[in-house]
N, C-alpha and C positions, 0 to 999 in steps of 0.2 A: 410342492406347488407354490410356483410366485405370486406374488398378489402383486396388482398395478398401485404404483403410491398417488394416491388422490387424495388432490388440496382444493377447497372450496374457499374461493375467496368472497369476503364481504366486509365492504367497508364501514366499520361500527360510526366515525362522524357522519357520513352522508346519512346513513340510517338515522341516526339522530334527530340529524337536522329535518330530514322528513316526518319522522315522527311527531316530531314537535309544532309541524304544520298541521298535523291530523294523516296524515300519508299513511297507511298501511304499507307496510316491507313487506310483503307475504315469502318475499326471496329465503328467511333464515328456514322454511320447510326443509328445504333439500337436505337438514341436518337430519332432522327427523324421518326423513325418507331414508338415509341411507343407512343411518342406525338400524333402522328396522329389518333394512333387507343384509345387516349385516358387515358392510362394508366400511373398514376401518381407513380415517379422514384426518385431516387437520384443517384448522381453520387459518387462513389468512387474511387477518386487517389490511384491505390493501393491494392493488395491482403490483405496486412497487416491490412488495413482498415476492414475487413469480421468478425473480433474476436470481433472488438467492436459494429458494427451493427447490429441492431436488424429488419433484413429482413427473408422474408419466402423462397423469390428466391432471387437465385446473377444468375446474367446474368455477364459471365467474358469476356467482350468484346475485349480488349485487357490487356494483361500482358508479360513479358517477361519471358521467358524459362528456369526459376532459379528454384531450391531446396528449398526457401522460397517460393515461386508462390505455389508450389504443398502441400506443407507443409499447408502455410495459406487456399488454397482449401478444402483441406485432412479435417482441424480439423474443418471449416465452417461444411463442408457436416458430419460430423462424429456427429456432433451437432442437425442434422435434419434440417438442410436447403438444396433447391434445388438448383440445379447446372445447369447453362446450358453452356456451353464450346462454345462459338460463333468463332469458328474457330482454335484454339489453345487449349493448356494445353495437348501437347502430349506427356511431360515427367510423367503425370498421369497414361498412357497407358498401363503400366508394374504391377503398383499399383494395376490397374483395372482388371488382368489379361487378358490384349488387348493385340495386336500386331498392330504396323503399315503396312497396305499391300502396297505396289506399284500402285503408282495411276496411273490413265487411263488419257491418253492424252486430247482427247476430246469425245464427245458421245451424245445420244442424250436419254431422259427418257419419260416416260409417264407416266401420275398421272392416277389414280385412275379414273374410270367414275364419280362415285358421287360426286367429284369437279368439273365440267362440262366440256364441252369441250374446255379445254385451248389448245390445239394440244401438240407438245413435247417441251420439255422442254430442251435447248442444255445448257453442262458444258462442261468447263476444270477444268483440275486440282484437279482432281474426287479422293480422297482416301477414302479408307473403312475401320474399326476396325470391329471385329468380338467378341463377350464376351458373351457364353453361349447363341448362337441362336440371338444372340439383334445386330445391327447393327447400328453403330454412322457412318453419311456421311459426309462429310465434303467437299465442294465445294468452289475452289478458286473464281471461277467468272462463273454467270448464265444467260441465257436471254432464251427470247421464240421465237421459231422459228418461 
């Protein structure tokens, strides 16, 4: 059985630099998520990193909000690689024919029955893209009520 090559990219100066204003990164989880579930990863410092790597998925955990970021995404995914945008890469949005909407203060969701009964699920910081019927959610911070 093949396994997909999956590369998480995060940029350790932007991180930095945020941290050092007091910024929480909470983006390096996804490492610790994936270790858990198993799933073997490489880290990439860097969008510019994506043209040389030979991944099936990039998971772009954290990057900064440059013209090269969307660039380097742009010609990754133009390539046939999959994309997952872990929070960010909203100067994509326009590329993608998205809009950014107005996000909802806080709220509270419900999954599907057939995940069982987890009750609702409360966010802030809720915004939605819309692009031909498909909807990308993007959630600052979640927990379960």
């Amino acid at each position: 059985m093949n396994m997909a090559k999956v590369g998480v990219v995060f940029d350790k100066k932007e991180a930095e630099r945020r941290r050092a204003r007091g910024v929480n990164v909470f983006a390096a989880y996804i490492g610790e998520v994936l270790n858990h579930a198993g799933i073997p990863f490489e880290w990439l410092d860097g969008t510019e990193r994506l043209t040389e790597a030979r991944l099936d998925v990039a998971i772009v955990a954290f990057a900064p909000e440059l013209p090269a970021t969307t660039k380097h995404v742009w010609e990754y995914a133009s390539r046939g690689g999959t994309t997952i945008a872990y929070g960010r890469l909203h100067n994509m949005a326009s590329k993608l024919g998205c809009v950014r909407a107005a996000p909802f203060e806080t709220g509270y969701a419900s999954l599907p029955a057939e995940w069982g009964d987890m009750g609702e699920l409360r966010f802030a910081g809720l915004s939605v893209e819309d692009r031909s019927g498909f909807r990308t959610i993007s959630v600052s911070a979640a927990g379960y009520n």
